[in-house]
Backbone as CSV, one residue per row, in Angstrom:
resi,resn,N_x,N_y,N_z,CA_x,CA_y,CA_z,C_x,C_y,C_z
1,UNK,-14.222,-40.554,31.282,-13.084,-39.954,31.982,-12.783,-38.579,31.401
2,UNK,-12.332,-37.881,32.124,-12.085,-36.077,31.916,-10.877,-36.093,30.978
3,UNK,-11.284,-35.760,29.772,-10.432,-35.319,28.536,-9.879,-36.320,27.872
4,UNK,-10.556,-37.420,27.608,-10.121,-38.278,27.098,-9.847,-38.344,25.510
5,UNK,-10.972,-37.929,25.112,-10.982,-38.095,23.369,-10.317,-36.837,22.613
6,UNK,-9.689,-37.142,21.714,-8.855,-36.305,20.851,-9.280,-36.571,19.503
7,UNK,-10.505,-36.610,18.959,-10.910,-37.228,17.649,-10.863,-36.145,16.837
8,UNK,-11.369,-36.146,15.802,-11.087,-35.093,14.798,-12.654,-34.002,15.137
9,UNK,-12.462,-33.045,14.712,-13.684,-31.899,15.396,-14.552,-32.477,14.915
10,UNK,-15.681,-33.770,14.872,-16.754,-34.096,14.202,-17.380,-35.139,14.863
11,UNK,-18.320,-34.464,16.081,-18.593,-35.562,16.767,-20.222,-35.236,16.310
12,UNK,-21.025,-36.514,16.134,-22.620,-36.667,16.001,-23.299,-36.031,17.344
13,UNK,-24.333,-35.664,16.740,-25.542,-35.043,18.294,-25.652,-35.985,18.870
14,UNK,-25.689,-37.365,18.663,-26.057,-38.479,19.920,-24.872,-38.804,20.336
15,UNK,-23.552,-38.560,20.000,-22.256,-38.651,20.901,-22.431,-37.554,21.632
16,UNK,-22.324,-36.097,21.600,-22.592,-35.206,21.935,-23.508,-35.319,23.065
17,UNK,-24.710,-35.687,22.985,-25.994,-35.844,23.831,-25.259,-37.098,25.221
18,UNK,-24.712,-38.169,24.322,-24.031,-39.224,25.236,-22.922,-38.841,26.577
19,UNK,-22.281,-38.255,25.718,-20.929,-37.310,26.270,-21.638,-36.747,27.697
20,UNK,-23.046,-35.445,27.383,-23.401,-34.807,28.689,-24.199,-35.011,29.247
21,UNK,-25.072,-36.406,29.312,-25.671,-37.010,29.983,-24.922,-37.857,31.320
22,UNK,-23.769,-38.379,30.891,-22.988,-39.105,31.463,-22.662,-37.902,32.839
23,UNK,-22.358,-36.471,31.976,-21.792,-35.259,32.714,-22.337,-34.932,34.140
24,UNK,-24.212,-34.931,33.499,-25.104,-34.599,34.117,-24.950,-35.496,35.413
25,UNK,-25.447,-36.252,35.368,-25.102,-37.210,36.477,-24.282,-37.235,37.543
26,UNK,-23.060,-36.640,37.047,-22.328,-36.237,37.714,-22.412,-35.220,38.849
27,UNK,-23.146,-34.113,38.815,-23.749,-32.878,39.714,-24.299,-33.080,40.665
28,UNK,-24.205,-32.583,41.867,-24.580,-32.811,43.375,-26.535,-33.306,43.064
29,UNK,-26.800,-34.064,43.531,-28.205,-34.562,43.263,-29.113,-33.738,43.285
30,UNK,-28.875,-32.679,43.750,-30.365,-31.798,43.637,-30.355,-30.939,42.081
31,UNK,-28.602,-30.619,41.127,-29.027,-29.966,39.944,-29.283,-31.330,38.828
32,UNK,-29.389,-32.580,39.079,-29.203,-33.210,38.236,-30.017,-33.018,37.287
33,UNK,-31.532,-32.494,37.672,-32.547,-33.368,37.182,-32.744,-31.705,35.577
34,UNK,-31.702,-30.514,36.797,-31.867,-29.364,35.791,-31.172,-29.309,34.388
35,UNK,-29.908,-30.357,34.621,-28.759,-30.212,34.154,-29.170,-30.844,32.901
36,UNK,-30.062,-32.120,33.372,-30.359,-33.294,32.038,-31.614,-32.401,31.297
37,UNK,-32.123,-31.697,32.198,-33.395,-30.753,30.868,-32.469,-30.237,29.969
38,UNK,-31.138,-29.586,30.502,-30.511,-28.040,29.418,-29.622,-28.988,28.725
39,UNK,-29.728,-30.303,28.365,-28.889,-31.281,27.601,-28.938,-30.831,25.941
40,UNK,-30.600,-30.804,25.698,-30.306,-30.372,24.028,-29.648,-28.910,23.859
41,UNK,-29.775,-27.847,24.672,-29.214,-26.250,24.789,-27.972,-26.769,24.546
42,UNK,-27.153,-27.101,25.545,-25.700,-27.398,25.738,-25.215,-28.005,24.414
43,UNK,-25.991,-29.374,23.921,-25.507,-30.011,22.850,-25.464,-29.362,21.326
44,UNK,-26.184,-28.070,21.380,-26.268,-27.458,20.317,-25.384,-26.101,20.747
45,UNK,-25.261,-25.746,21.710,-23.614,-25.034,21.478,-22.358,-25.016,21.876
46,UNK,-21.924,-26.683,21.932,-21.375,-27.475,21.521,-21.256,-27.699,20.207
47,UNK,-22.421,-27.719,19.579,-21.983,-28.039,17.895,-21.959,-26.772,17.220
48,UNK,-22.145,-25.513,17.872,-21.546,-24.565,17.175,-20.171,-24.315,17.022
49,UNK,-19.721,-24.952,18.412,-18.068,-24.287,18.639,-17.884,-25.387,17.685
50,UNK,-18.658,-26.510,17.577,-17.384,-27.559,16.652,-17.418,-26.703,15.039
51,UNK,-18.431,-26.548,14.919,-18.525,-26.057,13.479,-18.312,-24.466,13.281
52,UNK,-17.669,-24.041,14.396,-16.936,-23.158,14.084,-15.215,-22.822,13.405
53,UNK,-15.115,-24.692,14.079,-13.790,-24.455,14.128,-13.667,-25.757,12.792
54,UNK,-14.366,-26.382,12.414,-13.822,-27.097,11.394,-13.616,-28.581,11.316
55,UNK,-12.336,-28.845,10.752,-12.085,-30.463,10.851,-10.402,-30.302,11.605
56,UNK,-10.074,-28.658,12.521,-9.054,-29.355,13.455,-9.157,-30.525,14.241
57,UNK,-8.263,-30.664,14.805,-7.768,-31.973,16.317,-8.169,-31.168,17.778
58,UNK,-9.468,-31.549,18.121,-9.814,-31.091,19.371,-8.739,-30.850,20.561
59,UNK,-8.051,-31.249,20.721,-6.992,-31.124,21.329,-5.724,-30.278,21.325
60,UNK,-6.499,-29.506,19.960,-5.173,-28.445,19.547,-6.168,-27.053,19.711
61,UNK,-7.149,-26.965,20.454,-8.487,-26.103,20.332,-8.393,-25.670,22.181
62,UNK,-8.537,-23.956,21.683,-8.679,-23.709,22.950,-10.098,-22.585,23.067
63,UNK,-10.804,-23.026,24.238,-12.385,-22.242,24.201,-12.480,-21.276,25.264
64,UNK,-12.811,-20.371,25.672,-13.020,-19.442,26.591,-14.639,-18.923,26.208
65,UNK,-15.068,-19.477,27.940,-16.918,-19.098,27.745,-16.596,-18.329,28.870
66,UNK,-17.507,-17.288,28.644,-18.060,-16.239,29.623,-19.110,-16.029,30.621
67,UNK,-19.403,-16.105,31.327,-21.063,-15.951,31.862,-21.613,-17.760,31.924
68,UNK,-20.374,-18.627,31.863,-20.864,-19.825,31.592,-22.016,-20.353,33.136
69,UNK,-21.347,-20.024,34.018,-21.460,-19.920,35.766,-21.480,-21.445,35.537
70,UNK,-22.660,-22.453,36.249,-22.489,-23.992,36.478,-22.688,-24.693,35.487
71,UNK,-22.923,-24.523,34.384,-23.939,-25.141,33.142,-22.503,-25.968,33.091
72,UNK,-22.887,-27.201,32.136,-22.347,-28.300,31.354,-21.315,-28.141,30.199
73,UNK,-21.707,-26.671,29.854,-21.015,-26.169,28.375,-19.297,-26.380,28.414
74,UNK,-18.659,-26.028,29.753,-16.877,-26.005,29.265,-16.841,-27.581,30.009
75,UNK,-17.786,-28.200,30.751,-17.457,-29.510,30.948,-17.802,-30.325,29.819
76,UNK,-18.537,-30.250,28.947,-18.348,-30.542,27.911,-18.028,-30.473,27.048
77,UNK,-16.933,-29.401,26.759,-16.102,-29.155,25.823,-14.827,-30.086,26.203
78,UNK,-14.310,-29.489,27.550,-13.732,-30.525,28.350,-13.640,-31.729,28.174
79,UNK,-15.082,-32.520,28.112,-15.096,-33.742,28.303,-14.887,-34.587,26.903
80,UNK,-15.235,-33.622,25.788,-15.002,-33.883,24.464,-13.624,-33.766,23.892
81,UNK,-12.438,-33.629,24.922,-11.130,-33.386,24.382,-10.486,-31.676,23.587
82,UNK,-11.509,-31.132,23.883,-10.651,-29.670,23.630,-9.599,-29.271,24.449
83,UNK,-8.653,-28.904,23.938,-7.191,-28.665,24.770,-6.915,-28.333,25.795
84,UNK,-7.971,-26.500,25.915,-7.897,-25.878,27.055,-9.406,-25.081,27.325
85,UNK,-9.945,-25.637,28.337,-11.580,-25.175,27.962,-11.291,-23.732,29.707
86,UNK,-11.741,-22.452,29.341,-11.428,-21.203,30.008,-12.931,-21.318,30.808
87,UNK,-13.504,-21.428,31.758,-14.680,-20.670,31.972,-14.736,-19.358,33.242
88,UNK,-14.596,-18.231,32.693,-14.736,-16.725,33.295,-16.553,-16.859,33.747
89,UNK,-16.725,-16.697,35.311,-18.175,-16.182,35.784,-17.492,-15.590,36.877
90,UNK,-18.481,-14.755,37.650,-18.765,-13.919,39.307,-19.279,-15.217,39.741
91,UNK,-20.208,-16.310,39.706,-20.890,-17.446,40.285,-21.299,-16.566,41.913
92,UNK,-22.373,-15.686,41.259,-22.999,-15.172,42.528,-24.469,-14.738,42.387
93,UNK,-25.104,-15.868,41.730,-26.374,-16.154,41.296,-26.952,-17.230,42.756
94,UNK,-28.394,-17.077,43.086,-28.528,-17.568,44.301,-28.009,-18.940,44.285
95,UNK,-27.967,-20.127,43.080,-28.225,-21.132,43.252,-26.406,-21.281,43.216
96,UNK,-25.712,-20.632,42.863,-24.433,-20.973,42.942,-24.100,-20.766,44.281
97,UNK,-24.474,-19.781,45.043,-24.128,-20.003,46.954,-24.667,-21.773,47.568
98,UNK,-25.873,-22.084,46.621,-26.036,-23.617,46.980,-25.600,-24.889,46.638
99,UNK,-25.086,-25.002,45.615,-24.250,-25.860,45.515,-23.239,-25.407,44.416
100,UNK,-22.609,-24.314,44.679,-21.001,-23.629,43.754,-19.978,-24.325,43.380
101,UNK,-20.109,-24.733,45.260,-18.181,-25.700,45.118,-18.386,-26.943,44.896
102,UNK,-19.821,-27.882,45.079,-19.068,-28.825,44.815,-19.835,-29.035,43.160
103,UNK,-20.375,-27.939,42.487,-20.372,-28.552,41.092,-19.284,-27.491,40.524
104,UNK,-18.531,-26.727,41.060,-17.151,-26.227,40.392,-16.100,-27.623,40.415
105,UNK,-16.276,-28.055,41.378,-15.024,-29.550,42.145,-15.504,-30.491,40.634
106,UNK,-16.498,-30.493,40.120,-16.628,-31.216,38.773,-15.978,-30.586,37.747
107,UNK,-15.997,-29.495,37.745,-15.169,-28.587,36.434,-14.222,-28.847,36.482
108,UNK,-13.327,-28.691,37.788,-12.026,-28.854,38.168,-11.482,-30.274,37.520
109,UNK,-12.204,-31.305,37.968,-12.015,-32.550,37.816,-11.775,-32.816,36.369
110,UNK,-12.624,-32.514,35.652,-12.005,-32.135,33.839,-11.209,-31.035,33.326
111,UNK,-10.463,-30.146,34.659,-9.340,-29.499,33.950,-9.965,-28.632,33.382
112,UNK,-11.370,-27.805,33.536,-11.558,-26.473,33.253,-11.115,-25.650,33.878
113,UNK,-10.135,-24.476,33.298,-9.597,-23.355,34.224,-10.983,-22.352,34.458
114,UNK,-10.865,-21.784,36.046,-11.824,-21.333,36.238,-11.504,-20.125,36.981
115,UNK,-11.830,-18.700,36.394,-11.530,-17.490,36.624,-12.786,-17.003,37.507
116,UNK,-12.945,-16.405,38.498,-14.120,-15.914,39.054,-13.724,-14.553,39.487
117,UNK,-14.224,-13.828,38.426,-14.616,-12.347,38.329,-15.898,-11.614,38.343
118,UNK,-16.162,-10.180,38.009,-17.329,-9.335,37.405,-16.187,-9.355,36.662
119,UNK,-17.142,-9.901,34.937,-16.265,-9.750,33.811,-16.444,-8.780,32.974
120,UNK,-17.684,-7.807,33.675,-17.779,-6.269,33.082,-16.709,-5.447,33.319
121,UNK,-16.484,-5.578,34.999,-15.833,-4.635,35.616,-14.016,-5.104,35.075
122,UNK,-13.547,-6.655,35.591,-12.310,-6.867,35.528,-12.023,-7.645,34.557
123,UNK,-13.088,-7.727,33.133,-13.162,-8.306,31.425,-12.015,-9.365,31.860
124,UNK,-11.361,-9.632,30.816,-10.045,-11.025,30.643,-8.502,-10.072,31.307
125,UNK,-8.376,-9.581,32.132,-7.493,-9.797,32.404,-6.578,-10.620,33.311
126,UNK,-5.340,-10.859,32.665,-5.011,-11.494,33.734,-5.245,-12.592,33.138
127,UNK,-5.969,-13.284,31.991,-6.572,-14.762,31.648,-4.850,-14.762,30.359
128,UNK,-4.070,-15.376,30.724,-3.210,-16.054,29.614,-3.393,-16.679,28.374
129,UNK,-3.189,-16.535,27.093,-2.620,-17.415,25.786,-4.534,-16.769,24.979
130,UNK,-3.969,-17.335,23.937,-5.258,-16.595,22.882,-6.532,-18.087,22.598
131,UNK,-7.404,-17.674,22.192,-8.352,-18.665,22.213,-8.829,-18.803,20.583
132,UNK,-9.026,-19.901,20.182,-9.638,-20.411,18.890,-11.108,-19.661,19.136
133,UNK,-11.896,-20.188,20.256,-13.308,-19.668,20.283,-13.723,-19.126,21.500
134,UNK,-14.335,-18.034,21.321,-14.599,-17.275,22.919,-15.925,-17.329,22.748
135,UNK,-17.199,-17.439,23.744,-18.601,-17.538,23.641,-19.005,-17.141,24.889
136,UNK,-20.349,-16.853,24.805,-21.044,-16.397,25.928,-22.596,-16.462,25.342
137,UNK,-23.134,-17.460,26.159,-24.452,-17.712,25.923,-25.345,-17.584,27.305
138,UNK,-26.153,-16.705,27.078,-27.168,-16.599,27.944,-26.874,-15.881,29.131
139,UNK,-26.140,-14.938,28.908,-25.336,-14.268,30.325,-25.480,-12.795,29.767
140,UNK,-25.467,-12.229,28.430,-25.095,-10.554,28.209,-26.496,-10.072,28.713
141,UNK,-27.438,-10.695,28.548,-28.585,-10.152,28.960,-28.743,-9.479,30.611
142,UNK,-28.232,-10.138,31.479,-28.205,-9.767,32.616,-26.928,-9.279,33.203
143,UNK,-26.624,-8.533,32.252,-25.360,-7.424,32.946,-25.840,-6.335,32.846
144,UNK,-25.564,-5.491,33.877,-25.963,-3.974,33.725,-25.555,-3.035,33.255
145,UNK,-23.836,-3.178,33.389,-23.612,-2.349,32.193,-22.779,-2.882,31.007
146,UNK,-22.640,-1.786,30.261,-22.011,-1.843,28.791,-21.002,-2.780,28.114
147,UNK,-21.002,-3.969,27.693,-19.917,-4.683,27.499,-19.059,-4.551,26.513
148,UNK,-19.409,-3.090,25.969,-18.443,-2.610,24.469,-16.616,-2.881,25.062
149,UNK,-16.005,-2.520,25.949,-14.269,-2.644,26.734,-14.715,-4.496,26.379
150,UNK,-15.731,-4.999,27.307,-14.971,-5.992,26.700,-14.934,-6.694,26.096
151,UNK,-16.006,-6.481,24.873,-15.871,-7.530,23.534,-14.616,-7.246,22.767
152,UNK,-13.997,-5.492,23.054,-13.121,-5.452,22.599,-11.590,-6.451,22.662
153,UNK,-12.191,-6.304,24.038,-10.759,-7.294,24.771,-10.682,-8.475,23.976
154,UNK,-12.167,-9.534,23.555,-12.320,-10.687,23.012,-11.752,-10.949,22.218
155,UNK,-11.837,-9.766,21.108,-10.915,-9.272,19.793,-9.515,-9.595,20.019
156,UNK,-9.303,-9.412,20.879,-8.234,-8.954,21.305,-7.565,-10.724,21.169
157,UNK,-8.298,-11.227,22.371,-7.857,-13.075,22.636,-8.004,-13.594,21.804
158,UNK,-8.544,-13.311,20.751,-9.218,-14.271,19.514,-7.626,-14.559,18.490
159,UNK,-7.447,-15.972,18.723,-6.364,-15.898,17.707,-6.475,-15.429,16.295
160,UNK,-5.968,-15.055,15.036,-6.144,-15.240,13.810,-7.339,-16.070,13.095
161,UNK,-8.483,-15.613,12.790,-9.211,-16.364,12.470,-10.762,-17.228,13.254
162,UNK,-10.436,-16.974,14.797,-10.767,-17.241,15.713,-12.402,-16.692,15.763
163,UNK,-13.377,-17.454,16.361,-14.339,-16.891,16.330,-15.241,-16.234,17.395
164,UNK,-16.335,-15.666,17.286,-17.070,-15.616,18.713,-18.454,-15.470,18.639
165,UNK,-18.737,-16.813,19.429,-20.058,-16.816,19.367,-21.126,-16.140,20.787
166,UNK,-22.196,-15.311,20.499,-23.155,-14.558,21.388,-24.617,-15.321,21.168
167,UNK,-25.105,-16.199,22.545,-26.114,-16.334,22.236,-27.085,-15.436,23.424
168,UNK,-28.420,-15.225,23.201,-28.562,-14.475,23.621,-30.746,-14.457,23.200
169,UNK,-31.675,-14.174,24.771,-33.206,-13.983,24.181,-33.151,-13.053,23.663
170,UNK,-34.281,-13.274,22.728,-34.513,-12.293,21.567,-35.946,-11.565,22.025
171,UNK,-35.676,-10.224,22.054,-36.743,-9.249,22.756,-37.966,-9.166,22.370
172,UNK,-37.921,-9.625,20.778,-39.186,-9.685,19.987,-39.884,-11.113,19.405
173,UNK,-39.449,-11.759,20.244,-39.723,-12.956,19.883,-40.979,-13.101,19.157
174,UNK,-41.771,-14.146,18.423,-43.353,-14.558,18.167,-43.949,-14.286,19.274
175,UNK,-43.560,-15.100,20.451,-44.365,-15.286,21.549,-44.804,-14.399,22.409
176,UNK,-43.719,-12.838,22.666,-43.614,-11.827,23.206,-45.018,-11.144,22.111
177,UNK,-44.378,-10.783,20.768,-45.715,-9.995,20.239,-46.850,-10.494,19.987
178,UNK,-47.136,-11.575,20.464,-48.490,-12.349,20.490,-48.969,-11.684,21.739
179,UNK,-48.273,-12.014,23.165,-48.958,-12.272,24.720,-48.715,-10.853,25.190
180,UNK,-47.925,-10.208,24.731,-47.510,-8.794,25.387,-48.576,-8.001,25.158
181,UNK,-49.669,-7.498,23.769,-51.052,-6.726,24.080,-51.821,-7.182,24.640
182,UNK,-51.821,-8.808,25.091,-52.861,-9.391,25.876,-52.631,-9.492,27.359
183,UNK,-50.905,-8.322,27.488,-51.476,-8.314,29.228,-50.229,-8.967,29.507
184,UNK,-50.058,-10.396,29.016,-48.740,-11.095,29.603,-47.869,-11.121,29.026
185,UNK,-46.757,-11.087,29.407,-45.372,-11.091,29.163,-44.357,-10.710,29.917
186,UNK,-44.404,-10.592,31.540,-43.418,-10.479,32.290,-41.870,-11.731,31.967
187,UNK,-41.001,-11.130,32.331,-39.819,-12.339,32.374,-40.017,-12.610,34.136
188,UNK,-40.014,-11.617,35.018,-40.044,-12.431,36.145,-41.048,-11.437,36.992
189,UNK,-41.056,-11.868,38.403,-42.354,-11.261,38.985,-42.029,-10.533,39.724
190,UNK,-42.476,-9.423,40.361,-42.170,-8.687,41.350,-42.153,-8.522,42.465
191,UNK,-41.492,-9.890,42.983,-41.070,-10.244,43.794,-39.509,-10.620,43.475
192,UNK,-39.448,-11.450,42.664,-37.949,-11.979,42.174,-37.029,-10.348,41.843
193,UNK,-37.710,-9.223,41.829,-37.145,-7.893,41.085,-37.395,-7.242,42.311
194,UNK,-38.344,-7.109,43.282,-38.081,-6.049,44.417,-37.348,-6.503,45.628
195,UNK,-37.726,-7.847,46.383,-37.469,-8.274,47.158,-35.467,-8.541,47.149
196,UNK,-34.845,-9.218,46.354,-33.431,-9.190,46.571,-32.493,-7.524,46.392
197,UNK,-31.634,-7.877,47.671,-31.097,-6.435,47.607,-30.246,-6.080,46.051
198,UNK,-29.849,-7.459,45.180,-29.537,-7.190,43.510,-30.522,-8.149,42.744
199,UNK,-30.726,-7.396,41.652,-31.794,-8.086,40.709,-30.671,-8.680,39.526
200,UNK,-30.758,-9.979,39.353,-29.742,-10.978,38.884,-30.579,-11.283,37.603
201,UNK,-31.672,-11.159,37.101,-31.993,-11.436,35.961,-31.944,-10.752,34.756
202,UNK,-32.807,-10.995,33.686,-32.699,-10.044,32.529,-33.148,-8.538,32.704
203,UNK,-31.425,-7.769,32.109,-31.796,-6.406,32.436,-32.230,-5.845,30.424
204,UNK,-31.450,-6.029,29.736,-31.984,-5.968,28.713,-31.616,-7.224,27.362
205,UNK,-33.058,-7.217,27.412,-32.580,-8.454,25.516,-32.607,-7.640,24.433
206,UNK,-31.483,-8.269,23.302,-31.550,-7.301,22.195,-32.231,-8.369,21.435
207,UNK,-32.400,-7.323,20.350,-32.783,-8.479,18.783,-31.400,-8.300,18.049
208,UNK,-32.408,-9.081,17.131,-30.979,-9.378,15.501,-30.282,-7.627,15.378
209,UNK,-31.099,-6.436,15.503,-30.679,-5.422,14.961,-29.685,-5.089,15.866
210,UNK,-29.701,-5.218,16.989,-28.766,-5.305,17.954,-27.140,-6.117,17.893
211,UNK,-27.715,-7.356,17.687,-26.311,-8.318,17.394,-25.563,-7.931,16.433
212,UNK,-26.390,-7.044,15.454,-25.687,-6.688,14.096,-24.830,-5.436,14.236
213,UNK,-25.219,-4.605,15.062,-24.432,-3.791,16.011,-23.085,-3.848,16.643
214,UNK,-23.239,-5.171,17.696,-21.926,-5.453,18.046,-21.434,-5.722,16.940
215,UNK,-21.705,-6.732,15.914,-20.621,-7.299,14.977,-19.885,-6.322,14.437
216,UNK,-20.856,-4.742,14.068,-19.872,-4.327,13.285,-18.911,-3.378,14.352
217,UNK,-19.519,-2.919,15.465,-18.393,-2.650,16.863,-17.337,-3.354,16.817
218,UNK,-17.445,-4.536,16.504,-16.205,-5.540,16.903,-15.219,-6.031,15.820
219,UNK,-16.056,-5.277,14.479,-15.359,-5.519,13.072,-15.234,-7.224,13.159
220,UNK,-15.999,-7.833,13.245,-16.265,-9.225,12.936,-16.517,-9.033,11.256
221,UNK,-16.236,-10.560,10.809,-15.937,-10.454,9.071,-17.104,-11.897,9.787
222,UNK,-17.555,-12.161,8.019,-18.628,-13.486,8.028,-19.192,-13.959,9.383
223,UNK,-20.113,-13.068,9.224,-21.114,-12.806,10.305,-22.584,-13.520,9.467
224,UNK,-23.115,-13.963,11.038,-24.616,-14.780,10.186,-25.238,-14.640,12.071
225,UNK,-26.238,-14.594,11.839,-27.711,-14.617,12.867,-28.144,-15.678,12.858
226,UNK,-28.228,-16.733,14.100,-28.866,-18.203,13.480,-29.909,-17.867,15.037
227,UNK,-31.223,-18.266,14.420,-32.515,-18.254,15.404,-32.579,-19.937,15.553
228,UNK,-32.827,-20.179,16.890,-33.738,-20.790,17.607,-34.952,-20.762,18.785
229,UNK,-35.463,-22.048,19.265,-36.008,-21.956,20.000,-36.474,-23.060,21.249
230,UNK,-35.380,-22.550,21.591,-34.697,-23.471,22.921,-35.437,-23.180,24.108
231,UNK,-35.893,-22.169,24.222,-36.415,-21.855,25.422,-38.072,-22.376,25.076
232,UNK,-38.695,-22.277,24.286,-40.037,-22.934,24.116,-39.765,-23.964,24.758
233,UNK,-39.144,-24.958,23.924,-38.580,-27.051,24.253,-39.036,-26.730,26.014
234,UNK,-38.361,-25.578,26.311,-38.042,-26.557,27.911,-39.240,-25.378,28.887
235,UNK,-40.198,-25.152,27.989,-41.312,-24.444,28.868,-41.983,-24.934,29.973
236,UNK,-42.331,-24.358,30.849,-43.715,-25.010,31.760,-44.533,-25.806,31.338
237,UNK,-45.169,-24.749,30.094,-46.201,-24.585,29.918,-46.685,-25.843,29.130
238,UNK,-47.639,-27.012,28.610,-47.487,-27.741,27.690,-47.751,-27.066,26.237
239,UNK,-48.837,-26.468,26.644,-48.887,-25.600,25.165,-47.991,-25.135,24.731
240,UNK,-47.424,-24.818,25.066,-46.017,-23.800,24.522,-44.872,-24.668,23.921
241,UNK,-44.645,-25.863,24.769,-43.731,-26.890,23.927,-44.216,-27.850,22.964
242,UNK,-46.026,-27.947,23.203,-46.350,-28.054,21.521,-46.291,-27.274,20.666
243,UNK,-46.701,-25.765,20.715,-46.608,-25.000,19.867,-44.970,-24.551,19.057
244,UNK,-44.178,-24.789,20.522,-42.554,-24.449,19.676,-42.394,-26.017,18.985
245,UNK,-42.785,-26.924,19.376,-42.382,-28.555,18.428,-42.699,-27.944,16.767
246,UNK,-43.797,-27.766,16.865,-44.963,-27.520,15.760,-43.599,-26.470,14.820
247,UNK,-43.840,-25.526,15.327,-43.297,-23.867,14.572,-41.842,-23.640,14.956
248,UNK,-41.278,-24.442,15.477,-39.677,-24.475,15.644,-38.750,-24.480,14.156
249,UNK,-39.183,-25.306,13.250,-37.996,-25.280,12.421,-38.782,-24.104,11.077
250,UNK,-39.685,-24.007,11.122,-40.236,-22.838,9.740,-39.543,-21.275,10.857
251,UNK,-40.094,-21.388,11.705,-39.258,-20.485,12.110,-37.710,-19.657,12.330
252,UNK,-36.670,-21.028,12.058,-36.066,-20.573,11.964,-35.405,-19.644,10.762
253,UNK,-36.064,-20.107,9.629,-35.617,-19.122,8.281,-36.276,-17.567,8.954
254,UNK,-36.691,-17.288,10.084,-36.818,-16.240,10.291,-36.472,-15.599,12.141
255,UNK,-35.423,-15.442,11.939,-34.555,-15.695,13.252,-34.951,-14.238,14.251
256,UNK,-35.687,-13.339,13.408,-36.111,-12.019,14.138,-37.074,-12.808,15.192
257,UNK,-38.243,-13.650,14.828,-39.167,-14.151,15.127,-38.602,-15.204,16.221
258,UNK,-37.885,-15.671,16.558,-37.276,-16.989,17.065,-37.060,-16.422,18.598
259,UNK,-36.699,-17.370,19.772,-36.916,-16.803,21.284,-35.081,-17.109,21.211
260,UNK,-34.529,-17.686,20.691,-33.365,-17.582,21.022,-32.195,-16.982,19.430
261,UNK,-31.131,-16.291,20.129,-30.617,-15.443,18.914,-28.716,-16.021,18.992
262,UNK,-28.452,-16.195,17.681,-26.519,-16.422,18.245,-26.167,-15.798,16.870
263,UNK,-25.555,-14.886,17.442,-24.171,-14.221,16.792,-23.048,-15.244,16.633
264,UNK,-22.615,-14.894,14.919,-21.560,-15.936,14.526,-20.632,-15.443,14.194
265,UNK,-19.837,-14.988,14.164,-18.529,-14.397,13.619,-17.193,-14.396,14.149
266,UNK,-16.252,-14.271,13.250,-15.003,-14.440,12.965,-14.211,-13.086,13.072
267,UNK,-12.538,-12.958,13.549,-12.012,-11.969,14.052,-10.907,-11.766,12.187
């Protein structure tokens, strides 16, 4: 049931995993089958916001995600008993004209407030009360322009102490400087980039030197770079999700190298 638990911020990955499986299910039948692949993604930033915030009372915790559009992330914050879960998108990605409303009518149903803006153009305004944790995973990449106005703004919502997490592909991944002199390495094809009258995908990925950038733009204090590699797990390809099984965790002591990047810091 939508917002039920109020436990102390320390829930296990297989509650976690339990929690948005149940979620998944929930989604008009044709995203189900997408929703239950991005289960470990979701469940791991989920356990960032928890371990961002500590051993508060979920229920005294308020989250604002950005760029979230349909994903599981504020329904499962939601569904885990956080107080007030914010999710700010445009939801004007093709697959949100196909089923928008009735997997928004699920958000709703757990009491996610749901702002639908360009959050370049019209950032948080207008969004009420300050937030413990503001995040945005997997969305800065495909904005076109500059989001310096509004990380400022973030600063801004971030209560005392409050954190914000950026996750985000990493431009230099292993896999990129392996396949890129051999020819491959497109993100999408040219078709997905000429044919629509807007190109909705990645306009630019940064690396670590980048994230380290905003942080100090944003005067973030205890700042850390944590690499993964989330996007291998859920490849096409089989090789590729043996090879990330294999080189997933040595890799992460080296997060330049890693396909996925999150900014950690505190206001």
């Amino acid at each position: 049931m939508p917002g039920v638990s109020r436990r102390a911020a320390r829930m296990t990955r297989a509650e976690i995993v339990r929690l948005l499986d149940g979620i998944a299910n929930q989604y008009p039948i044709e995203m189900v089958s997408g929703q239950v692949s991005d289960i470990p993604r979701i469940a791991f930033h989920i356990n960032l916001v928890l371990n961002a915030v500590g051993t508060g009372r979920l229920g005294d915790l308020a989250v604002c995600d950005i760029g979230g559009g349909l994903s599981m992330f504020s329904l499962g914050c939601a569904a885990a008993g956080m107080g007030r879960c914010v999710l700010v998108d445009d939801f004007n990605d093709s697959f949100n004209h196909q089923s928008g409303n009735a997997a928004l009518s699920l958000h709703r149903r757990y009491k996610v407030e749901i702002f639908s803006r360009d959050v370049i153009r019209d950032r948080l305004d207008g969004i009420e009360g300050n937030f413990d944790v503001v995040t945005s995973f997997d969305s800065m990449e495909h904005w076109h322009n500059s989001p310096k106005k509004l990380f400022k703004e973030v600063i801004n919502k971030l209560k005392p102490g409050g954190s914000f997490l950026l996750g985000v592909p990493n431009c230099v991944n292993l896999r990129k400087r392996i396949t890129v002199p051999l020819g491959w390495g497109k993100w999408t094809s040219m078709q997905d980039w000429y044919e629509p009258e807007v190109f909705r995908s990645h306009i630019r990925e940064p690396d670590v030197s980048d994230l380290k950038y905003i942080a100090r733009d944003m005067q973030l204090r205890d700042v850390s770079i944590l690499g993964r590699n989330l996007a291998g797990h859920d490849s096409r390809r089989s090789w590729m999700r043996a090879a990330t099984a294999l080189c997933d965790r040595p890799l992460r002591l080296m997060p330049t190298l890693c396909s996925d990047l999150y900014l950690i810091g505190k206001k």
